[in-house]
C-alpha positions as CSV (number, residue, x, y, z in Angstrom):
1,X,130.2,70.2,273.7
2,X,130.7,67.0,275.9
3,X,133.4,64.4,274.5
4,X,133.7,60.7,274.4
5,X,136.1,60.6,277.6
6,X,133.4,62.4,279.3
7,X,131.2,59.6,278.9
8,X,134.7,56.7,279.1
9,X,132.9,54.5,281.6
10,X,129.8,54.6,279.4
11,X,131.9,53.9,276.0
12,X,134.0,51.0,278.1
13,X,131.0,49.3,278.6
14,X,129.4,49.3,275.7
15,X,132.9,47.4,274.4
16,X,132.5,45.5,276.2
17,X,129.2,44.2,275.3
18,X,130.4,44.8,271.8
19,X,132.9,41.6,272.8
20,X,130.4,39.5,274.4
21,X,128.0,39.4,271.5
22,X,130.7,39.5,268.8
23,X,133.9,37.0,270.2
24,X,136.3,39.7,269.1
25,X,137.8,42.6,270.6
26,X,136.6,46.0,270.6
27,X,138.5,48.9,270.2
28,X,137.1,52.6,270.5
29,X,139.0,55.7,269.5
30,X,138.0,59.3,270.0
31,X,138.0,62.7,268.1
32,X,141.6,63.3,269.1
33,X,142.5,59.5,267.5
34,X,143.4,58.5,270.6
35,X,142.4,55.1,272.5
36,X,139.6,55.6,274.2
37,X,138.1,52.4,275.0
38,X,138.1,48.7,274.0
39,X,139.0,45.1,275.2
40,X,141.5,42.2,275.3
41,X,145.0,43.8,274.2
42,X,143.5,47.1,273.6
43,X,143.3,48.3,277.3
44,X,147.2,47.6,277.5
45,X,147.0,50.7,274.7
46,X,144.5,52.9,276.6
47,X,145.4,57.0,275.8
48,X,147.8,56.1,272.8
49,X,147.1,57.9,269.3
50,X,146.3,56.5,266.5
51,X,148.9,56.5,263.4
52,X,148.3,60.2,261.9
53,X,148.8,58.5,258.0
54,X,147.0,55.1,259.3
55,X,144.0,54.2,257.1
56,X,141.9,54.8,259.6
57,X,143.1,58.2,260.2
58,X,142.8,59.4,256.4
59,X,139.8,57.3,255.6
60,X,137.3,58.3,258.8
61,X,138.7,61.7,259.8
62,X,139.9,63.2,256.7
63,X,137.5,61.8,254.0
64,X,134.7,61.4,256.6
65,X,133.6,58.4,255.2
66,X,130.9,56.6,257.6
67,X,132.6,53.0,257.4
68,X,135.4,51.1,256.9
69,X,135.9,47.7,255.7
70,X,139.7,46.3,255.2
71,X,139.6,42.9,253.4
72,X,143.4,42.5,253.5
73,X,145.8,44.9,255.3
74,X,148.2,46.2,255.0
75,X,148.2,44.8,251.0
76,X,144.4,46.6,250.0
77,X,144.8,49.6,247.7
78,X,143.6,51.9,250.6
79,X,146.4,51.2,253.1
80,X,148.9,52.2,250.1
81,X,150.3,55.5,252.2
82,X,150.5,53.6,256.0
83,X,154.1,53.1,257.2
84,X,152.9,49.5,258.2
85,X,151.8,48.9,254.6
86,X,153.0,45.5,253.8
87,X,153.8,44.0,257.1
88,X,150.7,45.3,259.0
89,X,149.8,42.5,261.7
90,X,145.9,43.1,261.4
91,X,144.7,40.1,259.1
92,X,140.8,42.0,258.5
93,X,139.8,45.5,260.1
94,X,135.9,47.0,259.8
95,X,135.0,50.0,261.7
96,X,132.4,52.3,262.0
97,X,131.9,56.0,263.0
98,X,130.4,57.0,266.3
99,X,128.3,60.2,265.1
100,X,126.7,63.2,266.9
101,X,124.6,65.9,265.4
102,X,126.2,64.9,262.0
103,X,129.3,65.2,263.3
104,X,132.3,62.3,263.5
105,X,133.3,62.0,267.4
106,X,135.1,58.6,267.0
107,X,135.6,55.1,265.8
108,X,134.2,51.6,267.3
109,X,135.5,48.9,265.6
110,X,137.5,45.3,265.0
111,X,140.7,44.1,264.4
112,X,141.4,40.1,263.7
113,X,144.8,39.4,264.5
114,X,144.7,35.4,264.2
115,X,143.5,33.2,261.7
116,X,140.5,32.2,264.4
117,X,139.6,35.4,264.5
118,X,139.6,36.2,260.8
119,X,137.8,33.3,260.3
120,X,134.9,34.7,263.0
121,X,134.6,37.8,260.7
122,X,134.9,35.9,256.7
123,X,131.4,35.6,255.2
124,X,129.7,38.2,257.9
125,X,131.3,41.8,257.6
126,X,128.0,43.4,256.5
127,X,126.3,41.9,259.6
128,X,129.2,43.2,261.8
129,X,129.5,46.5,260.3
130,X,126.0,47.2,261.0
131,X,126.2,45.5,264.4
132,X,129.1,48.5,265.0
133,X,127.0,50.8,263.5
134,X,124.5,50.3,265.7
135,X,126.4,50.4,268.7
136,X,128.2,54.0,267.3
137,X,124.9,54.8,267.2
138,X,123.9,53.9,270.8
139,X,127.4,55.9,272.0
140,X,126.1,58.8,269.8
141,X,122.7,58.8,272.0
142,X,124.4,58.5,275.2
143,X,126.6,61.6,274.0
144,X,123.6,63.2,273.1
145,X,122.1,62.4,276.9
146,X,125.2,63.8,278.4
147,X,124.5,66.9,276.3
148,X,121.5,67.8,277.3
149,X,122.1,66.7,281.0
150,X,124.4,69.5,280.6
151,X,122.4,72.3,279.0
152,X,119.8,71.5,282.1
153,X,122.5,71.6,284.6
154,X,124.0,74.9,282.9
155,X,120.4,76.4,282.2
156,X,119.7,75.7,286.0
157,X,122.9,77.1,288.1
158,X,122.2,80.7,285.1
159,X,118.5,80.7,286.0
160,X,119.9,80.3,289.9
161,X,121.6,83.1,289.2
162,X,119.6,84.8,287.9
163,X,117.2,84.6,290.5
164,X,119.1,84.9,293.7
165,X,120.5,88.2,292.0
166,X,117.8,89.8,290.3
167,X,117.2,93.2,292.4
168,X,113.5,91.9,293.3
169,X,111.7,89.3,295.6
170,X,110.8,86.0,293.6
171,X,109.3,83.0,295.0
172,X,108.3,79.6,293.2
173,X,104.8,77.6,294.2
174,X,103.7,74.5,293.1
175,X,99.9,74.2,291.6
176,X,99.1,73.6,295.1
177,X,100.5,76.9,295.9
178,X,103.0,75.6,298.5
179,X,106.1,77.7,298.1
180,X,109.2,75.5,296.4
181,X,111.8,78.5,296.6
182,X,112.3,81.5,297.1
183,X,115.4,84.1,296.5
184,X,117.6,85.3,299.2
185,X,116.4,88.8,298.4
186,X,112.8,88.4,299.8
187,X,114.3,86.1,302.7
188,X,116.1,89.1,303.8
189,X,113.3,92.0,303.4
190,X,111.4,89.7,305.4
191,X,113.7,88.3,308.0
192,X,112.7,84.3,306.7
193,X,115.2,81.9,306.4
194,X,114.1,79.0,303.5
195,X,113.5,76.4,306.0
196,X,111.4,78.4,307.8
197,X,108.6,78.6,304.9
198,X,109.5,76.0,302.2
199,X,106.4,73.7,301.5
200,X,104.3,76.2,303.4
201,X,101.0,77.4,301.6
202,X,101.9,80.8,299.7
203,X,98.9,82.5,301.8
204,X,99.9,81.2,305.1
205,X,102.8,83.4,304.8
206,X,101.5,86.4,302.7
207,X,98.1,86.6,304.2
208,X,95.8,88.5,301.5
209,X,97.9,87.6,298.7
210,X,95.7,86.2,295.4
211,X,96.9,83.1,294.6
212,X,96.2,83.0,291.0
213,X,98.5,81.8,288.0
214,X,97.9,84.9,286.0
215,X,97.3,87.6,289.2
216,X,98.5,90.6,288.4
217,X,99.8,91.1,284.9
218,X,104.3,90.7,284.6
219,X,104.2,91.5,280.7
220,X,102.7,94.3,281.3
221,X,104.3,95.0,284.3
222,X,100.7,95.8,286.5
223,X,101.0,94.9,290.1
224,X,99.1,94.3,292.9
225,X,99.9,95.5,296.8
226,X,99.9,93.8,299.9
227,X,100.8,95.0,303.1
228,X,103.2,92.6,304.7
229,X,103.6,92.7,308.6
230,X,105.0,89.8,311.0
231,X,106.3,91.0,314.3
232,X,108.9,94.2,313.5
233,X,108.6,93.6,310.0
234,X,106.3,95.8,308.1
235,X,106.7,96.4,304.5
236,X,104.4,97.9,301.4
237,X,104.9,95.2,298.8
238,X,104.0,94.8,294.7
239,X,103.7,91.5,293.1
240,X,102.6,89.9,290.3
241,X,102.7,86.4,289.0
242,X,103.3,84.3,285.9
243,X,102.8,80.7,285.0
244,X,105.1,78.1,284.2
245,X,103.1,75.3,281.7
246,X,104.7,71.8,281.3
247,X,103.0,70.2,277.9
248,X,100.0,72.5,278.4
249,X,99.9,71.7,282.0
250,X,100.6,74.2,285.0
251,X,103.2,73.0,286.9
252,X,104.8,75.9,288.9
253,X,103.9,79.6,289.7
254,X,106.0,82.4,290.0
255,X,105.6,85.2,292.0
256,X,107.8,88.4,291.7
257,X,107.7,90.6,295.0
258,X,108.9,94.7,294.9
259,X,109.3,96.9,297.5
260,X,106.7,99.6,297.0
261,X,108.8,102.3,299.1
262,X,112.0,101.1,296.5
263,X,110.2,101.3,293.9
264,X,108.7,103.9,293.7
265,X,111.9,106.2,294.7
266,X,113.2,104.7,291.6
267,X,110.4,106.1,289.6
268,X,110.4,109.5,291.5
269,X,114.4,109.5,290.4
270,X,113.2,108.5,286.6
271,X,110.4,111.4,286.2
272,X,111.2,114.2,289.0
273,X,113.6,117.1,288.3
274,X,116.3,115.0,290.4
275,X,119.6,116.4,288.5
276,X,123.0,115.9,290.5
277,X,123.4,119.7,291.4
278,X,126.0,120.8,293.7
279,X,127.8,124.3,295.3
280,X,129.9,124.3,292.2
281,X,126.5,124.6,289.5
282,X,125.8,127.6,291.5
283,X,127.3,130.6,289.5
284,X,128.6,133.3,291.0
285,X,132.2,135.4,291.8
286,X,131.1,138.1,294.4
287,X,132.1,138.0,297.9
288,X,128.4,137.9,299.1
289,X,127.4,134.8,297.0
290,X,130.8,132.8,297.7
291,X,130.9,133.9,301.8
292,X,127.2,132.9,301.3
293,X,128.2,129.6,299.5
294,X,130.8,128.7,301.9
295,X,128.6,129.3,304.7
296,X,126.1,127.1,303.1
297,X,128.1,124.3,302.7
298,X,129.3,124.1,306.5
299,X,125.6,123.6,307.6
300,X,125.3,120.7,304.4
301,X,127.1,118.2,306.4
302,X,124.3,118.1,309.6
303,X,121.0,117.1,309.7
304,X,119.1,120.4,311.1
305,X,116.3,121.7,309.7
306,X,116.9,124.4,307.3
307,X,114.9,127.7,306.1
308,X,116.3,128.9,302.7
309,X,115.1,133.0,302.3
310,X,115.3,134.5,299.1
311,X,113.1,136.5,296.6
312,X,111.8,135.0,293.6
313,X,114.3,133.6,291.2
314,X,117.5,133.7,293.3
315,X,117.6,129.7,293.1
316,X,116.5,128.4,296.3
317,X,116.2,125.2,295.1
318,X,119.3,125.0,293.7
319,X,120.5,125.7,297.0
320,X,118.2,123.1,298.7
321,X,119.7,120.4,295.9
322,X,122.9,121.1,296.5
323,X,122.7,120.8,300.7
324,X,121.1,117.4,299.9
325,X,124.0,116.8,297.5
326,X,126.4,117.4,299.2
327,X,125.1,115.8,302.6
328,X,125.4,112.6,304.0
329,X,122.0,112.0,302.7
330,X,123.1,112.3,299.1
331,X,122.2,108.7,297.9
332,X,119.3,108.8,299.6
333,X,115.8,110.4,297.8
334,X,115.4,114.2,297.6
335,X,111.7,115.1,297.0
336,X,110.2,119.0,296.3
337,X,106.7,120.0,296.9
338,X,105.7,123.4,295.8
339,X,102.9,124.2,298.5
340,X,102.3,127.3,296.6
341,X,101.0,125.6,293.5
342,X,98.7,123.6,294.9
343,X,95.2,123.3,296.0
344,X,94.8,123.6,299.3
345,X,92.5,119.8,299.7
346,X,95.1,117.9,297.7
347,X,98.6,119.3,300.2
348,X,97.5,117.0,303.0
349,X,97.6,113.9,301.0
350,X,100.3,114.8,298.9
351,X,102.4,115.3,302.1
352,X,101.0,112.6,304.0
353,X,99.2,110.2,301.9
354,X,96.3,108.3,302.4
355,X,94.8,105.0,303.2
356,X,92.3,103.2,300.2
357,X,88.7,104.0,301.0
358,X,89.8,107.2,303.0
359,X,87.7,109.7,301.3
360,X,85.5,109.6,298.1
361,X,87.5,109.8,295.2
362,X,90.9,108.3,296.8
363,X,92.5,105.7,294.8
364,X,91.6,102.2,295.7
365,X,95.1,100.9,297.0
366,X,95.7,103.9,298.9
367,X,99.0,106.1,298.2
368,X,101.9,107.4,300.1
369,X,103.3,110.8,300.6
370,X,106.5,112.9,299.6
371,X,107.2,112.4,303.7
372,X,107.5,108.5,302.9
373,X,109.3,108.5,300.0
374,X,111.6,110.8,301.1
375,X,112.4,108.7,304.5
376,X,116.1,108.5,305.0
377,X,116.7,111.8,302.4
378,X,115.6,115.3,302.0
379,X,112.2,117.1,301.9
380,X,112.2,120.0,299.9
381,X,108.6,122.6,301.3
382,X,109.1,125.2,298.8
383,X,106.9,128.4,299.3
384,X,106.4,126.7,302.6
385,X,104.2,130.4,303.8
386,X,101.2,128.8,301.9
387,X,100.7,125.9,303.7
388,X,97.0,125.6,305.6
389,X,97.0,126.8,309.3
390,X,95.4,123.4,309.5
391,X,98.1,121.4,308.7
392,X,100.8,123.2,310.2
393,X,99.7,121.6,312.9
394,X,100.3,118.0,311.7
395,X,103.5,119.5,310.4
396,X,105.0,120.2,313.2
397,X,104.0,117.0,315.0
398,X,105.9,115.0,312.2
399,X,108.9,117.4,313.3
400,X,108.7,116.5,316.4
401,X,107.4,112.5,316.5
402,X,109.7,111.6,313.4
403,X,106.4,109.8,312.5
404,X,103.6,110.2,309.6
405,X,99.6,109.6,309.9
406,X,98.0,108.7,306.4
407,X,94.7,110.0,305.9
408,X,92.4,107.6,307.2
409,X,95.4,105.8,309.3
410,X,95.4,104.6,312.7
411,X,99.0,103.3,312.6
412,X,102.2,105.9,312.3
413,X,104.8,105.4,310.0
414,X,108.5,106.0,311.5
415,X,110.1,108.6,309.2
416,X,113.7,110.5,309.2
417,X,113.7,113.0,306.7
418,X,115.8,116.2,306.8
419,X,113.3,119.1,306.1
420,X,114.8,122.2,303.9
421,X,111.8,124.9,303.9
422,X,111.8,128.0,301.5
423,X,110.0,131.2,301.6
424,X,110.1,134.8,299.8
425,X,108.3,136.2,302.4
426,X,109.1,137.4,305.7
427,X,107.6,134.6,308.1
428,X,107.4,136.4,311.5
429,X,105.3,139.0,309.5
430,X,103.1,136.1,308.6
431,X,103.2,135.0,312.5
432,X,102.2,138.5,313.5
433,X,99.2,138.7,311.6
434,X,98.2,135.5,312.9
435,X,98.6,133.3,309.2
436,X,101.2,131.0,310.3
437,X,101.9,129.0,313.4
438,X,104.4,130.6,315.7
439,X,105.6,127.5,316.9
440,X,106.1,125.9,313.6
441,X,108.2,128.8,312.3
442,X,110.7,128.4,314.9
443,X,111.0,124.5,314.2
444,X,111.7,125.4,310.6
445,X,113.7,128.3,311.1
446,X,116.3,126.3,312.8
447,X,119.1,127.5,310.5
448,X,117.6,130.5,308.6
449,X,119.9,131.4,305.5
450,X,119.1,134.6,303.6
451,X,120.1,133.8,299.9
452,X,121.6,137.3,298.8
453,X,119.7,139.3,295.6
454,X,122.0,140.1,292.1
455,X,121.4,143.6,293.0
456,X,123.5,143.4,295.9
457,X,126.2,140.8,294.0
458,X,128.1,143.5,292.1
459,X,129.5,142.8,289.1
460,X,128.0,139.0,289.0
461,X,124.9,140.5,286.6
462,X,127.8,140.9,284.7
463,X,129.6,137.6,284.6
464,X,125.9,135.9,284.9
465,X,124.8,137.8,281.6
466,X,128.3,136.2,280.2
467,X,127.4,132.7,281.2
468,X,124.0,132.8,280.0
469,X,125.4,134.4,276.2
470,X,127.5,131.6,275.5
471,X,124.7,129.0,276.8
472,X,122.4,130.7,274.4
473,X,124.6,131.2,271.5
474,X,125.7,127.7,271.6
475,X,121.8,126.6,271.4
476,X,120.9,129.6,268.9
477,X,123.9,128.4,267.0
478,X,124.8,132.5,267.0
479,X,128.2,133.7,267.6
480,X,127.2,137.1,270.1
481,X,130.0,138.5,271.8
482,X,129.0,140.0,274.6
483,X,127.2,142.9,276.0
484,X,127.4,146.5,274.8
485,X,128.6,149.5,276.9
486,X,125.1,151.0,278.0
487,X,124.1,147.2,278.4
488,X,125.9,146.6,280.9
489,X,125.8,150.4,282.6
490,X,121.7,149.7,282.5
491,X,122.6,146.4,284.0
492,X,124.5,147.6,286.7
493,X,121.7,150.1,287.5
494,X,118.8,147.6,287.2
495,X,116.5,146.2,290.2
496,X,116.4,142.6,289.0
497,X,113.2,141.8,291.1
498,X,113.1,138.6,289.7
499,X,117.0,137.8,290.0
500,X,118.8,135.6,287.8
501,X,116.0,134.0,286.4
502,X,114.8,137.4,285.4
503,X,118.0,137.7,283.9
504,X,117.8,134.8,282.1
505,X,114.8,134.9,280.6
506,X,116.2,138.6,279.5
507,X,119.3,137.7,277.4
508,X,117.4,134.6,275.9
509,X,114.9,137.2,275.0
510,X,117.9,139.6,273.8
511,X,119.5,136.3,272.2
512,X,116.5,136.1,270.0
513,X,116.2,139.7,268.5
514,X,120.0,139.9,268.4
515,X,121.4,140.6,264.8
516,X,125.0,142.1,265.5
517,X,128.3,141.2,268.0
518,X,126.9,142.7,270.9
519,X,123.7,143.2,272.7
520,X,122.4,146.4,273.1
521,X,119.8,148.2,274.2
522,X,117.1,147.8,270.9
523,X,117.4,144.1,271.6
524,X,116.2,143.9,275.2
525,X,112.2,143.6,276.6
526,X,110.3,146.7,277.1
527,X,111.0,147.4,280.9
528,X,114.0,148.3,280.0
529,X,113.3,150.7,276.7
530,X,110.2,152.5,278.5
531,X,110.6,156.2,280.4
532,X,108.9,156.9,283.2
533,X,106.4,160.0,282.7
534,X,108.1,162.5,285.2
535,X,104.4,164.0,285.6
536,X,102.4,160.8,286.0
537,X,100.0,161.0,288.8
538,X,101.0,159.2,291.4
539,X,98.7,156.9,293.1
540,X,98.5,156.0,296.8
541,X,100.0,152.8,298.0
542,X,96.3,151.1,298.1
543,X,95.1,151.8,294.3
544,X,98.6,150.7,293.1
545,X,98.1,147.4,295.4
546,X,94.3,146.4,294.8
547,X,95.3,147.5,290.6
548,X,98.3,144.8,291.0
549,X,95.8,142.7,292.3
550,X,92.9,142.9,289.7
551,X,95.5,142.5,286.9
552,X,97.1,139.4,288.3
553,X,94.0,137.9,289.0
554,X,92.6,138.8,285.5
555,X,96.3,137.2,284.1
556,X,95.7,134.0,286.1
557,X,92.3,133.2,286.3
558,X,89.7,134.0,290.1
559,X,89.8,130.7,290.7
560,X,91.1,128.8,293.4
561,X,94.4,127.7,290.8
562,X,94.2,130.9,289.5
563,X,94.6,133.1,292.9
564,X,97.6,130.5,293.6
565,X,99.0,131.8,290.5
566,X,98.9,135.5,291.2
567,X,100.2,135.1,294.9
568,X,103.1,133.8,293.4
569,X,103.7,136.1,290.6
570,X,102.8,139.2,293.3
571,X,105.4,137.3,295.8
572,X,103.0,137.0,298.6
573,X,101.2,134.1,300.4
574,X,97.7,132.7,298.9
575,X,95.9,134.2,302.3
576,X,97.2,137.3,302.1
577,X,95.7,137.1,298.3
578,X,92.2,136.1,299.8
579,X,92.5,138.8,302.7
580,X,93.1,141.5,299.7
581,X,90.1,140.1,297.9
582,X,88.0,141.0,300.7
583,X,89.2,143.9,302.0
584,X,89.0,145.4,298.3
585,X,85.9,143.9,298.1
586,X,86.8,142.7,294.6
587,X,84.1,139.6,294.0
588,X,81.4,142.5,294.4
């Protein structure tokens, strides 16, 4: 809170009007009952306290009475306590408190020390008591200015910075619209410098912005986009405004600016699977998966393309998260698309994106692709065999360019994005048969790793089936001890097509039916309970396929989603699905 000798100069000159208009000398004291101000004799005291048992003292301070009149001091029944009681010098005293927010800050009053003086006072204290009062009163204001010069100055310098700090452009227009300030943040996304735009119109340097108090809506934090370029600078930018009223009348606008690209990374990292896995979330003992680890973790560190081979459920991702993780790139984004679980018309402009107005049905402001949110990080093309022949083309190009076309776009976007592809299907098969671009597979097969199956990983089903027991048990709230004998013999023995996600899913199942210490054979699925009919017919290679085929298809639906579905659960590519189809002649 300000103080009295914050405002001294103000307070010395108010004594000394106080001694023009009165004849007498003025004296001022503050809250620490020290000299503050005054006139005459007084400035000669300047800085000295007050007597701690004076009258004043205990009469002002202490009882917090709002006046003080002493008729005859150092004699008057309220001096009785003083040390100067009975030869005090003063011959009549009055004083009144100087007052802020109900508060006592200080004294103003007078002191007559002569007879002339006394004389000046005798017949008029009530006039001169209020004439202090009213000048306490004045001090109080002035204290009360101060204050509130202060709170502006302090609200100002935290609303500076506030907004030089906040983690978004801001900039501040007049009702005019002529831009007043703007934060250092937007001066250096867009290579300004203040000077450089202050006063200009908002629109004269964001052409296509609306310039509208309420564009936009910040409270509910809906944006528009503009498309900044100037020179080298080109940027995708959100803003939105909100209007600063002065007594019901707009006086300022202000305009909050986000980097679309930023942005939306930041959402991607929000609402994506985008864990923090690394080489050590991998689990695994055996000499093949920790060579394989090791082996892994030496190509991590470059930027080369990579081509992760694996069958189903031996974690390529994982992999693919930990590379980026452990790469150079590892603050930067790392973005997965499934090209196996999607229709083939929406991969282009999920990859890619696409300019507004580009084809019937495409969202108004346009959108970007995975490659442009993933610029500077990791692009993750899982099941990477089902991409269109069509767009391995443009693939390949964005390989080679380092640059992305959005539909509908006649102006590339410079990318560098490390591209980690993943297949369960042999790829030069594929090539062979004419369903996937020769050239393209040897840009992605720079650095081919083949992730190794649990069949061939020894006794890691083992250790695996360990891990995933006391995962389960902790969330089952079950206390299972392990597996039985001809658990883990079967175990050992088993093909574990799907790998350790088919071993997972199996001991959760197990963990559900489980009533004893161990696991044992009663409580596992029924693939591994059922016997093979030695005397089954067998059936030739073709039945058993086109059967396969029919039942996944009738699992996941004919459609277009649905024959997605069954090339995945068969572990083949989506053409070879529609090639099948035909050749069986199964829509007959």
């Amino acid at each position: 809170m300000v103080k009295l000798k914050d405002i001294k100069d103000v307070v010395q000159q108010f004594a000394e009007a106080g001694k023009a208009a009165l004849g007498l000398d003025i004296e001022i004291i503050d809250e620490d009952r020290r000299f503050l101000a005054g006139t005459g004799r007084i400035k000669d005291i300047l800085g000295k306290e007050i007597k701690r048992d004076g009258t004043i003292s205990r009469i002002i301070f202490e009882r917090n009475e709002d006046y003080l009149i002493v008729n005859d001091p150092g004699h008057d029944e309220m001096c009785i306590g003083c040390d100067r009681y009975g030869i005090c010098q003063y011959r009549k005293a009055i004083y009144a408190t100087i007052k802020y927010n109900g508060i006592t800050i200080g004294v103003i009053g007078i002191g007559a020390l002569s007879e002339a003086q006394e004389n000046l006072i005798l017949g008029h204290e009530r006039e001169m008591l209020d004439f202090l009062d009213k000048i306490g009163k004045l001090i109080g204001t002035k204290v009360q200015e101060r204050e509130i010069l202060k709170q502006i100055d302090t609200y100002t310098k935290m609303m500076d910075t506030v907004f030089e700090n906040i983690n978004r452009g801001a900039v501040i227009v007049n009702k005019e619209f002529n831009i007043i300030k703007a934060n250092q943040y937007i001066l250096d996304r867009l290579c300004f410098d203040i000077e450089s735009i202050q006063y200009k119109r908002l629109d004269d340097v964001f052409p296509g912005i609306i310039m509208d108090s309420n564009v936009g809506n910040l409270n509910k934090m809906q944006y528009e986009d503009l498309y900044y370029k100037n020179g080298n600078v080109k940027i995708d930018l959100l803003y939105a405004s909100t209007p600063v009223f002065a007594q019901d009348e707009l006086e300022f606008v202000l305009y909050f600016f986000e980097d679309y690209k930023v942005a939306k990374r930041f959402a991607i990292s929000l609402t994506e699977k985008n864990d923090i896995i690394t080489f050590k979330d991998i689990i695994g003992r055996d000499k093949v998966i920790t060579d394989f680890i090791d082996k892994v973790k030496t190509v991590s560190m470059t930027n080369s393309t990579v081509m992760l081979i694996g069958e189903t459920g031996t974690g390529k991702e994982l992999f693919a998260r930990s590379i980026h993780n452990e790469s150079r790139r590892r603050t930067k984004p790392f973005v997965a698309i499934n090209c196996g679980a999607m229709p083939e018309t929406l991969i282009e402009s999920e990859l890619f994106g696409y300019e507004k107005g580009a084809f019937t049905g495409a969202d108004k402001t346009g959108k970007h692709g995975k490659f442009y949110f993933a610029d500077k990080g990791t692009l993750f093309l899982d099941e990477v065999e089902n991409m269109p022949i069509y767009l391995q083309q443009k693939l390949l190009r964005v390989i080679e360019r380092k640059e992305i076309d959005r539909i509908g776009s006649t102006s590339p976007i410079s990318i560098d994005v490390r591209i980690i592809a993943a297949t369960n299907v042999d790829l030069r098969e594929l090539v062979e048969r004419g369903e996937f671009r020769e050239d393209l597979y040897h840009r992605l097969n720079v650095i081919p790793l083949k992730i190794p199956p649990l069949r061939d990983r020894g006794e890691d089903v083992l250790f695996i089936s360990e891990y995933f027991i006391d995962k389960f048990s902790e969330k089952f709230n079950k206390k299972v001890l392990g597996l039985s004998d001809e658990v883990r013999d079967l175990f050992r023995k088993y093909r574990w097509k799907g790998n350790v996600r088919e071993l997972q899913n199996t001991i959760e199942y197990a963990m559900n039916m489980v009533t004893e210490d161990y696991i044992d054979c009663s409580n596992l699925p029924a693939q591994f309970r059922e016997n093979e009919d030695d005397n089954i017919k067998l059936k030739t290679l073709e039945e058993v396929e086109k059967e396969h085929i029919v039942k996944a298809l009738d699992k996941y639906g004919w459609s277009e989603e649905g024959r997605i579905m069954a090339a995945k659960y068969l572990g083949t590519s989506r053409s070879t699905i529609y090639r099948k189809i035909k050749k069986y002649n199964l829509l007959d």
